[in-house]
N, C-alpha and C positions, 0 to 999 in steps of 0.2 A: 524153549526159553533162550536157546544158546543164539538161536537167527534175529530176537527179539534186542540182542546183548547191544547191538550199531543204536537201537532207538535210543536206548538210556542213556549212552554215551550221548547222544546229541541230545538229548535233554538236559544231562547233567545231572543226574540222580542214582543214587548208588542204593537206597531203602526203600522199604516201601511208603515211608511217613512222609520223603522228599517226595514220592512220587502222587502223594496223597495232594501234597501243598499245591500240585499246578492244577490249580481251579478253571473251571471253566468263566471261559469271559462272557459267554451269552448263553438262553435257553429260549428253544423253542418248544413253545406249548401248542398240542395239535390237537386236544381235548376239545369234541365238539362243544360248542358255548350253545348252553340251552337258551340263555335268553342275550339280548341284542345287546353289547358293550359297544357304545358309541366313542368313538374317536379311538380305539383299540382294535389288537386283530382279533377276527372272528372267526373261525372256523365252521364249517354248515353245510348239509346235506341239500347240492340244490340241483334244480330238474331246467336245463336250457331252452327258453321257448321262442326264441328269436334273438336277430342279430342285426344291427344294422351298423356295417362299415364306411369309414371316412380315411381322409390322408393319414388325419393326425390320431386317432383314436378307432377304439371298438368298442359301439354300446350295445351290453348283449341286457336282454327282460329275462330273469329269471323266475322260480317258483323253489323257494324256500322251504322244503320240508321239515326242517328242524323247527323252523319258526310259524309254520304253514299261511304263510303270505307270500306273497309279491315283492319283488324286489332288483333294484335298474343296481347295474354294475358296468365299469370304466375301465379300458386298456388303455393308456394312452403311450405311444409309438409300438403298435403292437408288431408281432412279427408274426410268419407263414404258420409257426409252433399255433398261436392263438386258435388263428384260423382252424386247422387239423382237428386241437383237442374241446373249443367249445361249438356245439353242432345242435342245431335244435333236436330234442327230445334225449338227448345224452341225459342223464344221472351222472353229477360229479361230488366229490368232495373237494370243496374250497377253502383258501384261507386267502382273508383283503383284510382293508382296513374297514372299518365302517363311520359313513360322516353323513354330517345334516347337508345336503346342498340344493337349494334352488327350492326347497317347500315339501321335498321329501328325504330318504336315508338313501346313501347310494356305497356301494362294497369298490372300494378303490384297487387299482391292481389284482385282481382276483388268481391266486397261486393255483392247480389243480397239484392236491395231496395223492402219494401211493399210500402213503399210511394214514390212519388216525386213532386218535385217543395214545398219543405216545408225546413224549416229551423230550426233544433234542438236546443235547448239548453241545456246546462250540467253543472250542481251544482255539488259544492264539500262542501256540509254540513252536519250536524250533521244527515239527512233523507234521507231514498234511493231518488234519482233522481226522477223517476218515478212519488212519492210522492211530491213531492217539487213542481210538472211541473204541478201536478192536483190544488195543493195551487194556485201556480201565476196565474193562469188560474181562478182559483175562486177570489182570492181577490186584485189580482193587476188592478183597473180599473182606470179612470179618476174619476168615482163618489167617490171611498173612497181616490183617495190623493188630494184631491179636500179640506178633512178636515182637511186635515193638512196645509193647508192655503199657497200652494205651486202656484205657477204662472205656466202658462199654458206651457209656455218654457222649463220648470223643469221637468214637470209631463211627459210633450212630450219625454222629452228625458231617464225619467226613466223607462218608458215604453217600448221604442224602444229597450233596454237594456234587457228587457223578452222577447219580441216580434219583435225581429227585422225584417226589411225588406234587400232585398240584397243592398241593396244602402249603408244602415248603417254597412254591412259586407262588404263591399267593401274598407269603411272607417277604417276599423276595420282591420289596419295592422296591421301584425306581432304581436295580443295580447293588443295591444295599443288601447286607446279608443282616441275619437277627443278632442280637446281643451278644446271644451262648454261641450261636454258630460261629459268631466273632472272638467271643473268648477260645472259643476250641483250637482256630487259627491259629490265632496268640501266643496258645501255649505247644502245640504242637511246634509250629515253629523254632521256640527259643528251647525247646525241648529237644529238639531233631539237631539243633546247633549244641546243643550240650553234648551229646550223646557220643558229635564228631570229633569235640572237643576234647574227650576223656580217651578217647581214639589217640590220641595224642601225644599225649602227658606219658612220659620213658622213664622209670627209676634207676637211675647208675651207679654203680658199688663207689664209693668214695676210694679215693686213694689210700687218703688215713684217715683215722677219727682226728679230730683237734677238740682237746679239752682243756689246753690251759685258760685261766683264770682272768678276766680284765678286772676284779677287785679293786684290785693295787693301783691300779693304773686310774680308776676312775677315781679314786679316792686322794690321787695325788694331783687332778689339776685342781686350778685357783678358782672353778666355778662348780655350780649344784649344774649336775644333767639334767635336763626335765624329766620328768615321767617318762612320756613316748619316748624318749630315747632311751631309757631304762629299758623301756619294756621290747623298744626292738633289741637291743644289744641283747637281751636272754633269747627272745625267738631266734638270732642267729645261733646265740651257744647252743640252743638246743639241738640244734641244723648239723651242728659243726661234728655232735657228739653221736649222731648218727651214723650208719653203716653205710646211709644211702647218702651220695652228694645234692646238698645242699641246691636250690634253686629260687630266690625269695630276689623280691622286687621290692627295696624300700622307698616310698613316697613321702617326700615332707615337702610342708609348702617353702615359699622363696626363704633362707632367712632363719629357717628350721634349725640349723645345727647339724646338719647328715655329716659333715668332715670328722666330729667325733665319736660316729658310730661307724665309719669307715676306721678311725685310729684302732678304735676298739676291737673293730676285728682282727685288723693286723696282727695287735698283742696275743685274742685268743686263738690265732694256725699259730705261734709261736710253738717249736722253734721252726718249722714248717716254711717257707717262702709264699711271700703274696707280691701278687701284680695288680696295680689299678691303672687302667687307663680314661682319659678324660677328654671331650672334645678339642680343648683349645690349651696353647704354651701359657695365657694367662690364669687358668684353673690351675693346671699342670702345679706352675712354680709356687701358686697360693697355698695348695697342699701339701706340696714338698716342705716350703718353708713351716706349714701348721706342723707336721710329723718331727720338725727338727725342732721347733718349741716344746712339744706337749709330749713325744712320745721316750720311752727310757732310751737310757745313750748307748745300751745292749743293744738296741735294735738299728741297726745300719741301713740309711735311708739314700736310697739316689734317684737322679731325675733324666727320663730319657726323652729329649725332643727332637728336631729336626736339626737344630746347631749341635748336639753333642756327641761328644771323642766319640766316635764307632771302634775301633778299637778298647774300651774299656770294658772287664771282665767284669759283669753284671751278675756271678754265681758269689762274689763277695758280699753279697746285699743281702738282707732281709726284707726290705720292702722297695720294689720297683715300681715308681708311679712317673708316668710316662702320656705323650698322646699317640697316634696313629702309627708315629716313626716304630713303635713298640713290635709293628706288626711285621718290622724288614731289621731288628735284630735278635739274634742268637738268644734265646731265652733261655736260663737255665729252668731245672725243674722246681717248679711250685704246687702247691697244694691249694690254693686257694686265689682265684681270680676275680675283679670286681671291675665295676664299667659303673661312669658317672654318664648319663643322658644319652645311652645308650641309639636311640632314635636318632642322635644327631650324625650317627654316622651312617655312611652308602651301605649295601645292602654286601657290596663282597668284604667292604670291611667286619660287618655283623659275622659274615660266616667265618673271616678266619678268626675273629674273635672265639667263636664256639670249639673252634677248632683247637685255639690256646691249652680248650680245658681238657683234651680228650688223652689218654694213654692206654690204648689197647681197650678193654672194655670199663677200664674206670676212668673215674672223671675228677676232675678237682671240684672244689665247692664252686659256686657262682652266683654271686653276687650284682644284682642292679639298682641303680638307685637314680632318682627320679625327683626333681623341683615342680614336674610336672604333673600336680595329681590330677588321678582320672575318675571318672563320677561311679560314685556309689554301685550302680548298677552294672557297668564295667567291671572293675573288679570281683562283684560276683558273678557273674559270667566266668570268667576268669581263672578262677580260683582253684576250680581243676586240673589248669594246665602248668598254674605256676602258684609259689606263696606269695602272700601281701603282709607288710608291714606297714605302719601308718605313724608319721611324725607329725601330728598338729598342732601342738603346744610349740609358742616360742620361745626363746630364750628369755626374750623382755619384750612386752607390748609395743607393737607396730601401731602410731600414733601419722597416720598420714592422709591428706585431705587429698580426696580426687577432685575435680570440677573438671567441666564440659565449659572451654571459653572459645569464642568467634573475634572477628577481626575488632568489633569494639572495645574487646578486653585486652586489646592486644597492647597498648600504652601500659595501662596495668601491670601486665605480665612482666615489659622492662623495665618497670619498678621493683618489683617483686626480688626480680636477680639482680639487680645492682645492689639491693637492700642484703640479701643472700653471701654475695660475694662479701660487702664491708663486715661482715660477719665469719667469714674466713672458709664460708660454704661453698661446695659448686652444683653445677647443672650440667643438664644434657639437653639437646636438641635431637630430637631422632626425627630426621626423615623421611619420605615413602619413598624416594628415590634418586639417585647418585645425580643422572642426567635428564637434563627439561624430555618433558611429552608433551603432548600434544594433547594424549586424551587424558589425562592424567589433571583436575585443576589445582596444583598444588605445585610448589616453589619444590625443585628439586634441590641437593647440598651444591651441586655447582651454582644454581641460582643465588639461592641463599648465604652460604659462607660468606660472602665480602660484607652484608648488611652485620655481621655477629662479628666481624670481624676489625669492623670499621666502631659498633659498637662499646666492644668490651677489650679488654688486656686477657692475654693468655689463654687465644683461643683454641684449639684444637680440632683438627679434623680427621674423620677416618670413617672405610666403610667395610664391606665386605672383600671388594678386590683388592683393595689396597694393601700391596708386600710387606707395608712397615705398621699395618695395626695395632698388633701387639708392642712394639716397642712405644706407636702413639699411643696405646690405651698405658703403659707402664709410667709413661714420663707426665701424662695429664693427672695421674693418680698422686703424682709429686708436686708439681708446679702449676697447673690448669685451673681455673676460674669457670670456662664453658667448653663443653665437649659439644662438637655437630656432626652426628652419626645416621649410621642406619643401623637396624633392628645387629647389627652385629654385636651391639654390647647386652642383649638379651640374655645370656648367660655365661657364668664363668668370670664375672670380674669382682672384685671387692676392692668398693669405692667410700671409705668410712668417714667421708667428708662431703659427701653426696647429699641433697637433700632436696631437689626439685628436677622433675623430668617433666617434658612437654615433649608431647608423642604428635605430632602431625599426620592430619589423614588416618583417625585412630579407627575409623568405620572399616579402614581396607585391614584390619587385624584381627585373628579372632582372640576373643576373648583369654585365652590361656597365653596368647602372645604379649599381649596388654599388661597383664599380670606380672609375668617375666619380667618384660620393662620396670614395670613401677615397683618389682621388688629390688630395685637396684638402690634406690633410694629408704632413708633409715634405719641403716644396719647397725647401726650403734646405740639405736636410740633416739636419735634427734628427731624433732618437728621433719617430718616428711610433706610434700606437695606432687602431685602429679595432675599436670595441666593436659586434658583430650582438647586439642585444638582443631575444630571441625567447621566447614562449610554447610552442614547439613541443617536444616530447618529443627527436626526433633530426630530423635533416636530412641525407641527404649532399651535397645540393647545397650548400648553406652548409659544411659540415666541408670539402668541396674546393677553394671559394674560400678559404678561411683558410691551404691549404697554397703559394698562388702570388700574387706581385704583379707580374705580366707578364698586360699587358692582351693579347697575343696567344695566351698558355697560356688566360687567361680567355674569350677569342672562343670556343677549342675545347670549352673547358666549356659555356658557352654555346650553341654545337650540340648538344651531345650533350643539354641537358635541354629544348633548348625545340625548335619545328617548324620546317624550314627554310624554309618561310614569313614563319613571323617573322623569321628573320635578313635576310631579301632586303629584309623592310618598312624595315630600317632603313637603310641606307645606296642602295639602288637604287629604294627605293618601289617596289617588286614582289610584287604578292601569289604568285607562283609558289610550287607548295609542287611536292613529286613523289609518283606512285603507288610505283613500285619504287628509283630511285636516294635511297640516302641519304649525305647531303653528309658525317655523321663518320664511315663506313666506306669513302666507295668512293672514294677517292680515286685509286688505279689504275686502274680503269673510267674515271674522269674524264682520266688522262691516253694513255687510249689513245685514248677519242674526240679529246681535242685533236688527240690526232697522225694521225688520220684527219681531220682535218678543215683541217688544214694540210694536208694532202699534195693534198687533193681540190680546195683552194684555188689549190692551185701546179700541178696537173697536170689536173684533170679539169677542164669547163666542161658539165654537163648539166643540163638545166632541171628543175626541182622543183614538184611540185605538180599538182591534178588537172588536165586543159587539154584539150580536145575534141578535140584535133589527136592528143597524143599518149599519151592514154589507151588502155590495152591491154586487152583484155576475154577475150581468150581465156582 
């Protein structure tokens, strides 16, 4: 096993059910064919009775004992090999193709076999063949997938998949595997992905328990919470009141209300310290300023950004909410840590985020929260490695009209906002790009701006590089009429006089990015409009976002056009994508592995994976 240990690594397989999953990409069947399968290979007992050679070819007259006839076969660029091994009166075992040509059948390329009645298989992986065929041969048995705690229907058919019989190549159209042999795939797959996923998942002693109360606090603002935010605020208490630290990801769509289920926890680590950090200074100071409205005047709020005192002692505070700058100063200790859009930050920020929570072997609570929900199927996946909370309800019905308009609507469209504006509304323009391209058909904002500008009073511009964004997106929020941006005002701003956004180039966005945007518009309530401004002939992916403003119907659209790949990239930073499980169909596949995967967690305790002790070779 141990000389065997370089293959796996170069495979990339650590179990045996990973090792199950690398199927073979072709089979060779060497099983003499008793009767003549025209335009297929044939394999056949046959007796050489002459030869006659040319530049280009070798036509040898055979005598078919399988079939007991006659029969002309074709070398064409043959080599000295040919010559050697077909000799009149030889006895060979062959395998050609067999075809109609010229008024008779003729055996094309004729292969001379050492074996027959056997059935090849042929990998296309990271190890010559050869090698690969000696592995499966050694450790593909019933004994070791046995430990993977696989049913016997599973095992049968992953096996038949190394070892097949002609029955199961017979089955074995055109490349295609059968149904069950496909479900088997399926589930083994997202099962073997679960398996490493619970591999995972760390329980850490909480610092403290935190069990005060948000009662009081909920009951003293000026509005009803929804439901979902009810019912996430107790799944935190409940989190909070445990031994173990806390790890839950809440999800609510744009618009949802997550600032006062953030407030709310604050109150319940009381008297405890909490730190929230957040992508951007215009989230930042939105928050800061909600916690100085809404939360009690016991609780001491500050705001830490890239313009603030670095000298001020931040162990005065009870709740620190802050962006990135958070991570270069002086923290005092807290008990409870929280990240809004957590994905939005680079990966060494991620780590010393994690790092925030750590004190020897305990941890503080940790909290994530997310505008960005992710499909159904994801987070059961999921769910072993972290919790899920889910805010769908919103505070008051999202009344907003999508359309898909082209250059014809585009008079329209300037009606639209001027009509907007004398109504004391604004808009957005969001671009696909700062500066003109080339490949790109679309008016970049240098392009653009002077037309919107030349248009309209108190225009505004701002993109991604630009130094004074935040202070542009603050002052548009006061004074502004049209904003012309790029996707930078996608999250973190709150524009409550907002009511029409026009996305240009909406085809180059995926779907949850689209989302984003358009939830920036009717936060208050008001008539919303979101204008997809496209060159493209038809779209269905755009015509099916225009039918739904539920960012978790939108998740599912979102699976279905893009790779599950991408979706894991966003919220788990996971490049995992799958050969056979797919995340918008198999959803019951998915919940039967869960349920095998709990049971084998509660009842079975057998070791996993290749190990010289307990590797089976028979």
């Amino acid at each position: 096993m141990n000389n065997d240990t370089s293959y796996f690594k170069k495979l990339g397989v650590s179990t045996y059910i990973e090792f199950a999953l690398l199927t073979p990409k072709s089979y060779e069947n060497n099983f003499i064919s008793k009767t003549p399968q025209l335009n297929q290979q044939n394999t056949i007992e046959v007796e050489v009775l002459n030869i006659h050679r040319s530049p280009k070819a070798l036509n040898i007259k055979l005598f078919c004992k399988t079939w007991d006839e006659k029969l002309n076969a074709i070398i064409f660029r043959p080599s000295p090999y040919h010559s050697k091994v077909f000799k009149a009166g030889e006895v060979l075992h062959v395998k050609g193709k067999l075809v109609w040509s010229m008024g008779y059948t003729q055996l094309q390329q004729p292969k001379v076999l050492k074996e027959i009645n056997t059935i090849k298989t042929k990998y296309k992986t990271a190890i010559p063949n050869a090698t690969m065929q000696k592995l499966v041969k050694k450790y593909l048995n019933e004994t070791n997938l046995k430990k993977e705690n696989l049913s016997e229907n599973d095992i049968e058919n992953l096996l038949l998949l190394h070892f097949p019989t002609q029955s199961f190549l017979h089955s074995f159209c055109e490349g295609e595997y059968s149904k069950e042999v496909i479900k088997t795939l399926k589930f083994c797959e997202i099962y073997s992905y679960l398996l490493s996923l619970s591999k995972k998942k760390t329980k850490y002693l909480a610092k403290n328990r935190l069990d005060f109360l948000a009662d009081d606090f909920i009951k003293s603002l000026p509005f009803e919470l929804t439901n979902d935010q009810k019912k996430s605020i107790n799944e935190i208490k409940i989190d909070f009141q445990s031994k173990f630290a806390a790890k839950r990801l809440i999800m609510g769509d744009v618009g949802c209300g997550k600032t006062m289920v953030i407030l709310s926890a604050v109150v319940m680590a009381m008297p405890k310290r909490t730190v929230l950090m957040v992508p951007t200074t215009v989230l930042a100071k939105q928050i800061f300023n909600e916690a100085q409205i809404f939360l009690p005047s016991s609780i001491k709020s500050t705001l830490v950004v890239q313009s603030s005192k670095k000298d001020d002692d931040l162990s005065k505070y009870d709740f620190i909410i802050g962006t990135h700058a958070l991570l270069f100063r002086k923290l005092p200790v807290f008990d409870l840590v929280m990240v809004d859009e957590q994905h939005r930050f680079g990966t060494k920020q991620r780590a010393m985020i994690s790092e925030l929570a750590k004190k020897g072997d305990k941890r503080a609570h940790f909290l994530q929260f997310s505008a960005t929900p992710i499909p159904r199927t994801l987070s059961m996946m999921h769910s072993s490695l972290i919790d899920f909370s889910y805010i769908k309800e919103l505070p008051f019905k999202k009344d907003i009209k999508t359309q898909i308009i082209k250059k014809p609507q585009f008079p329209a469209l300037l009606e639209h906002l001027k009509k907007q504006i004398q109504e004391g509304h604004q808009s957005i323009i969001v671009y696909p790009l700062v500066q003109e391209s080339e490949v790109i058909d679309y008016q970049s904002i240098e392009e653009g701006r002077s037309f919107w500008e030349n248009k309209f009073e108190k225009v505004y511009v701002t993109f991604g590089k630009d130094k004074n964004k935040e202070e542009v997106l603050e002052e548009f929020a006061q004074k502004g009429n049209v904003l012309v941006s790029t996707t930078v005002i996608e999250v973190g701003i709150s524009l409550p006089k907002l009511t029409t956004i026009v996305i240009v180039a909406p085809e180059r966005l995926g779907l949850a990015s689209l989302h984003q945007l358009r939830g920036r518009v009717s936060r208050n309530g008001l008539k919303g409009y979101c204008f997809l401004y496209t060159n493209l002939q038809n779209s269905k992916r755009l015509e099916d976002f225009c039918t739904t403003t539920s960012g978790f119907e939108i998740a599912e659209l979102d699976l279905r056009y893009r790779e599950g790949g991408d979706m894991l990239k966003g919220i788990f930073q996971s490049g995992k994508s799958f050969v056979w499980f797919d995340m918008s169909e198999d959803e019951e596949i998915l919940k039967k592995a869960k349920e095998k995967l709990k049971y084998n967690n509660q009842k079975l305790s057998i070791k996993r994976g290749f190990d010289a002790k307990t590797a089976t070779n028979k």
